[in-house]
MARLO-252484 format. One record per residue: residue in three letters; x negated, y negated, z of N, C-alpha, C, CB in turn. Coordinates in steps of 0.1 Angstrom, whole numbers, plus 5000, padded with zeros to 4 digits. Glycine has a CB too. Example, Ala and Ser with C-alpha at 12.3 -4.5 7.8 and 13.67 -1.06 7.14 Angstrom:
# MARLO-252484
PT    r  n.c1  n.c2  n.c3  ca.c1  ca.c2  ca.c3  c.c1  c.c2  c.c3  cb.c1  cb.c2  cb.c3
PT  Ala  4868  5057  5078   4877   5045   5078  4868  5033  5078   4887   5045   5090
PT  Ser  4872  5022  5071   4863   5011   5071  4871  5000  5079   4859   5006   5057
# end
This chain:
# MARLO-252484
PT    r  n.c1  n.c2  n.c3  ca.c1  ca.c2  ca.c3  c.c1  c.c2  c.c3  cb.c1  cb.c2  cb.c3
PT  Unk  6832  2746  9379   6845   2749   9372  6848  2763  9374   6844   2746   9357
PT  Unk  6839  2775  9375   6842   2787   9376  6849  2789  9390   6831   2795   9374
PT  Unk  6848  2784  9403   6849   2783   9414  6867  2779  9412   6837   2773   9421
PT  Unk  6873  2768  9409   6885   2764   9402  6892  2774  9393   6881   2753   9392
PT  Unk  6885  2780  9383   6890   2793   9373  6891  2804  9386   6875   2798   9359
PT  Unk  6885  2806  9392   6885   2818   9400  6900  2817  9406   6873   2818   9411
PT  Unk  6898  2807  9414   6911   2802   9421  6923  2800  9414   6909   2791   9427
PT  Unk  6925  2796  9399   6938   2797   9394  6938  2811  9390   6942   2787   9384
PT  Unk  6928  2818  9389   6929   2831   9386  6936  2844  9396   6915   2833   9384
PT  Unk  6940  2835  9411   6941   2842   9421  6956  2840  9423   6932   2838   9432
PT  Unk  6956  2827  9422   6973   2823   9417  6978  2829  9408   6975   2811   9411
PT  Unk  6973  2831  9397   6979   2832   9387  6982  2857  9393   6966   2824   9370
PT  Unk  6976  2859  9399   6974   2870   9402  6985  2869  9414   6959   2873   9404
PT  Unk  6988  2861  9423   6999   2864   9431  7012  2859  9424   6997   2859   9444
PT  Unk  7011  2855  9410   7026   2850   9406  7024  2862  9398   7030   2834   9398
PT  Unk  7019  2872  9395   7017   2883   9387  7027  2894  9394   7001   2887   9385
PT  Unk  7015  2895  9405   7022   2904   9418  7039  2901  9422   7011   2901   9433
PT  Unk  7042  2888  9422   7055   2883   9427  7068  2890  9414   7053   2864   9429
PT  Unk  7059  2889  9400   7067   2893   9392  7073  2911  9393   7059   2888   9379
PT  Unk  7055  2918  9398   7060   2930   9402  7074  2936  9413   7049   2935   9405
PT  Unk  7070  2926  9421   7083   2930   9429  7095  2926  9424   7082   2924   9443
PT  Unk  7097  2918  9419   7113   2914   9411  7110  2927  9402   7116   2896   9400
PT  Unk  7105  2932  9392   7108   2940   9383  7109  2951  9386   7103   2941   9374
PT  Unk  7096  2957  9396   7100   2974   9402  7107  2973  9415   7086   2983   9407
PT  Unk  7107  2966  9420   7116   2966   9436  7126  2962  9436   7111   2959   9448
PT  Unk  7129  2952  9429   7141   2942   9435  7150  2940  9422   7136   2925   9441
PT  Unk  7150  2949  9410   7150   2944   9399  7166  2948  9398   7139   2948   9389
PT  Unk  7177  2951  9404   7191   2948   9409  7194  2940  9420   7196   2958   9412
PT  Unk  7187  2932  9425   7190   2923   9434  7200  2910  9426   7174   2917   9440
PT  Unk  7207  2907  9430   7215   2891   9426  7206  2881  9425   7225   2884   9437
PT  Unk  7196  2880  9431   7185   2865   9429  7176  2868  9419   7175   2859   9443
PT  Unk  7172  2883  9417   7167   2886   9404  7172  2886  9395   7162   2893   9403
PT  Unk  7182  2888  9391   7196   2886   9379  7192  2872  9375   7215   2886   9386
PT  Unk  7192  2860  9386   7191   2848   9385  7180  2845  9381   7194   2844   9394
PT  Unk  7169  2844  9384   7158   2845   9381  7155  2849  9368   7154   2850   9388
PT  Unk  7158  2859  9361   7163   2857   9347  7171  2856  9344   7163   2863   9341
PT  Unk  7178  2852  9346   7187   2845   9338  7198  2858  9332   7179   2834   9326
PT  Unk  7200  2868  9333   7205   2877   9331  7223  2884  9344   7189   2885   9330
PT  Unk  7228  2888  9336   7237   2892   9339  7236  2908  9350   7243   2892   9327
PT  Unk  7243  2906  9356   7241   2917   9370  7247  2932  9363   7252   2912   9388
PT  Unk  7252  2928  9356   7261   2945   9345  7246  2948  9341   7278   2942   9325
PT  Unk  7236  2941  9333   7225   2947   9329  7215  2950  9334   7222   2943   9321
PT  Unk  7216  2948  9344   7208   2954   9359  7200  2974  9355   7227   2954   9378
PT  Unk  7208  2979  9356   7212   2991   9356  7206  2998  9345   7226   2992   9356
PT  Unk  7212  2990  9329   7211   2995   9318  7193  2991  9314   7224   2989   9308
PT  Unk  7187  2983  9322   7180   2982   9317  7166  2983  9328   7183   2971   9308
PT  Unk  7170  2986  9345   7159   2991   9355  7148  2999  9354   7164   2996   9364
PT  Unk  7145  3008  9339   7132   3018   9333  7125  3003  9333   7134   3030   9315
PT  Unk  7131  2997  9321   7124   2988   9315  7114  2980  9320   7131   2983   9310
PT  Unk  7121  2975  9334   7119   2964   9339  7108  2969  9353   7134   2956   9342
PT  Unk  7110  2987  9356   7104   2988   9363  7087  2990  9360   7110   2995   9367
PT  Unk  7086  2994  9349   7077   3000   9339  7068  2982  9337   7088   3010   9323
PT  Unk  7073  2973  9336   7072   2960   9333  7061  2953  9345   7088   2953   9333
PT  Unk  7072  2957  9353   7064   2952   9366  7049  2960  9369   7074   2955   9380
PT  Unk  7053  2972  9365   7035   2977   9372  7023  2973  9360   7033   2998   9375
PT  Unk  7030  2965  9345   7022   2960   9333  7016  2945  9347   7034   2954   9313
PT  Unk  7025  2938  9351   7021   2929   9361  7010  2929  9375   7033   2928   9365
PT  Unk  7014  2941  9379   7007   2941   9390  6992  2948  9384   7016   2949   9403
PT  Unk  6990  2954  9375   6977   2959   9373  6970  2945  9365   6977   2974   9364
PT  Unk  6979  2934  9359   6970   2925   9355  6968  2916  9366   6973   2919   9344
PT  Unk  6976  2915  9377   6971   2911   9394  6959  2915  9395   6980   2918   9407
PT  Unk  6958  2928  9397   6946   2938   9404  6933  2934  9392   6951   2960   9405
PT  Unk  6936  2936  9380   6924   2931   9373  6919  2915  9380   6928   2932   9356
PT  Unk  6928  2906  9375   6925   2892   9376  6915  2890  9394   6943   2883   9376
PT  Unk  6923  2897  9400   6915   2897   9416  6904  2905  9414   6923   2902   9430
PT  Unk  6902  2915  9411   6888   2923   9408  6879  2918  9397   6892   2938   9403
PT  Unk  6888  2911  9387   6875   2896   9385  6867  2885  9392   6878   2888   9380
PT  Unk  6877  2882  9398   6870   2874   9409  6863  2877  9421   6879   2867   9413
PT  Unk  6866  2889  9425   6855   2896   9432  6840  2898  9429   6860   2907   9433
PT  Unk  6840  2906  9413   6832   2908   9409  6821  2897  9404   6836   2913   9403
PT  Unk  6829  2885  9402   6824   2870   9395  6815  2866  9412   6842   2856   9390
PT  Unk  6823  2865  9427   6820   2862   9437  6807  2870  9441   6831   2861   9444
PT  Unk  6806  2886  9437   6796   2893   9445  6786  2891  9436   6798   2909   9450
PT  Unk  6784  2883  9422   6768   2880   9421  6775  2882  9402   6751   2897   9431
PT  Unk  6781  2896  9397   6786   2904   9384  6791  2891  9378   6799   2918   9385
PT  Unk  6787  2884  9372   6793   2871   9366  6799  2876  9351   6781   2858   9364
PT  Unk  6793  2884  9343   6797   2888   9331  6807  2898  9333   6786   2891   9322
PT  Unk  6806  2905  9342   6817   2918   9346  6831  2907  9346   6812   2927   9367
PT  Unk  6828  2898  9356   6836   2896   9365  6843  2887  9357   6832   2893   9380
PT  Unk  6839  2876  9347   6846   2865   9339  6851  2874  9326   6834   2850   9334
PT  Unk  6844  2885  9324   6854   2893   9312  6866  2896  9321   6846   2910   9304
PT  Unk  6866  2902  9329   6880   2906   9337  6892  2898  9342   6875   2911   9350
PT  Unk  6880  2886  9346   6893   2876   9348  6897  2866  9336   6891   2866   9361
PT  Unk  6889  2869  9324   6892   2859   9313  6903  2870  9306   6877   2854   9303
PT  Unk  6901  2881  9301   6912   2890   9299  6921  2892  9306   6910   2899   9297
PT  Unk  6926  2891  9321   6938   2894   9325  6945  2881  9321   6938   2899   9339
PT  Unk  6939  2869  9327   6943   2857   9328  6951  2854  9311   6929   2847   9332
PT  Unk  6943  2864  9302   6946   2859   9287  6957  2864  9286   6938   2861   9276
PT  Unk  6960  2878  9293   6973   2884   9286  6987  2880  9294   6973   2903   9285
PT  Unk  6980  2875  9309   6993   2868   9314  6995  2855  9305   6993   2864   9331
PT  Unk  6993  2847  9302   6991   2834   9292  7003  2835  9282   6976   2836   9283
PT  Unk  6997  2849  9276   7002   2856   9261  7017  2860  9270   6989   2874   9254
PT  Unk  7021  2869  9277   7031   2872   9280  7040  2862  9279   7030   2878   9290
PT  Unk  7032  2850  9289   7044   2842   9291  7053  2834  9278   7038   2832   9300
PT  Unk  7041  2831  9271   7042   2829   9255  7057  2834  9247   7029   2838   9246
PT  Unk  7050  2847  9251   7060   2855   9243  7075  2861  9253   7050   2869   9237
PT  Unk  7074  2856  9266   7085   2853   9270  7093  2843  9270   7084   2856   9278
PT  Unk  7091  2830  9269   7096   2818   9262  7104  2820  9249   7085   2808   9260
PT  Unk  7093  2825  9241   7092   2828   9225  7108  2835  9224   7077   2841   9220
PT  Unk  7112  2843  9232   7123   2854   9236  7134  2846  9239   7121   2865   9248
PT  Unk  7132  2840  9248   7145   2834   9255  7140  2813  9256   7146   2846   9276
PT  Unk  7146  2812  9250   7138   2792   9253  7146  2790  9260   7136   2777   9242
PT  Unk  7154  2796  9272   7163   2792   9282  7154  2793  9296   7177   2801   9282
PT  Unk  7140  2804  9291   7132   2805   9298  7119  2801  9300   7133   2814   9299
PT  Unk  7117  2790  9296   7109   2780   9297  7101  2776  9310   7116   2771   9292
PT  Unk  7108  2771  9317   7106   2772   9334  7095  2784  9340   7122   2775   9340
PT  Unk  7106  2791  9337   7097   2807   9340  7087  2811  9333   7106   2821   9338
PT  Unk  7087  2809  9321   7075   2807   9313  7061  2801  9322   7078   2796   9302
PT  Unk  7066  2789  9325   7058   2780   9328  7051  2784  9342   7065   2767   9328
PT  Unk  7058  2791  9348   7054   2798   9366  7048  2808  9361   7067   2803   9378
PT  Unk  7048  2815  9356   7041   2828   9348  7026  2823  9341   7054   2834   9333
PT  Unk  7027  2815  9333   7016   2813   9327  7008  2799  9334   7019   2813   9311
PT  Unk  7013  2790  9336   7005   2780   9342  6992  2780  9346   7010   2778   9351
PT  Unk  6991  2787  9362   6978   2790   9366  6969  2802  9360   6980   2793   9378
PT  Unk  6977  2811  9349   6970   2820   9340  6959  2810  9330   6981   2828   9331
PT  Unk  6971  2800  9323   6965   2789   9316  6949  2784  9323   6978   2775   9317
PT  Unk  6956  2776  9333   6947   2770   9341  6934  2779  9339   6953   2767   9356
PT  Unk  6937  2788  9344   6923   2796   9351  6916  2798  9336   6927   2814   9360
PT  Unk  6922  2802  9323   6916   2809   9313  6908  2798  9311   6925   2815   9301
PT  Unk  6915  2785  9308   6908   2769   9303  6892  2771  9312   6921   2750   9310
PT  Unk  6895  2771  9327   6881   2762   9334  6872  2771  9328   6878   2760   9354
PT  Unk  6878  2789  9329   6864   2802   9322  6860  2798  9314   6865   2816   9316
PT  Unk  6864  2794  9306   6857   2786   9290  6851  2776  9292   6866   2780   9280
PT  Unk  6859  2769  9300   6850   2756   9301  6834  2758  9310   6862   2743   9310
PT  Unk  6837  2767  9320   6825   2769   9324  6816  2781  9324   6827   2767   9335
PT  Unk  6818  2786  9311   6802   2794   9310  6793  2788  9297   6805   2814   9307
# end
């Protein structure tokens, strides 16, 4: 099961990373407007926010994969705290991004899914 956890843990770490680039890179683009579901006027007023957002994303990428590294080179307790906590706060985010908007449910669900996934098998397998 950890082998499974690892792997949604990796997923769940490139839908992390994917979120960074919409929020710090692309986060005036038109398909990122769309993507949230947000209006292109608030693009602008709110690019600190969203850039600042994205790197909360990509460092729980870099954790979640530096769990699984750590879990793979032998560190099993290093490496399942790391990926059980990143995996948990993407989970939690997504939660509380639904929680915000229930138009965003969907996106919820791409966000936390394979966080889900991965946190469940850690549990299930130690």
């Amino acid at each position: 099961m950890l082998i499974a956890a690892a792997i949604f843990a990796v997923v769940a770490a490139a839908v992390a990373f994917y979120f960074f680039m919409l929020e710090s890179l692309h986060w005036a683009d038109p398909e990122t407007a769309e993507v949230f579901q947000l209006p292109r006027s608030n693009a602008a007023a709110s690019a600190q926010l969203a850039y600042n957002l994205g790197f909360y994303n990509l460092f729980l990428a870099v954790g979640a994969v530096l769990g699984v590294v750590l879990l793979v080179a032998g560190n099993a307790v290093a490496g399942l705290t790391l990926m059980t906590f990143a995996t948990a706060c993407m989970l939690l985010a997504s939660v509380v991004l639904v929680l915000s908007d229930r138009r965003l449910g969907r996106l919820s669900l791409v966000q936390g899914g394979p966080a889900a996934l991965s946190l469940v098998l850690s549990l299930l397998g130690t």
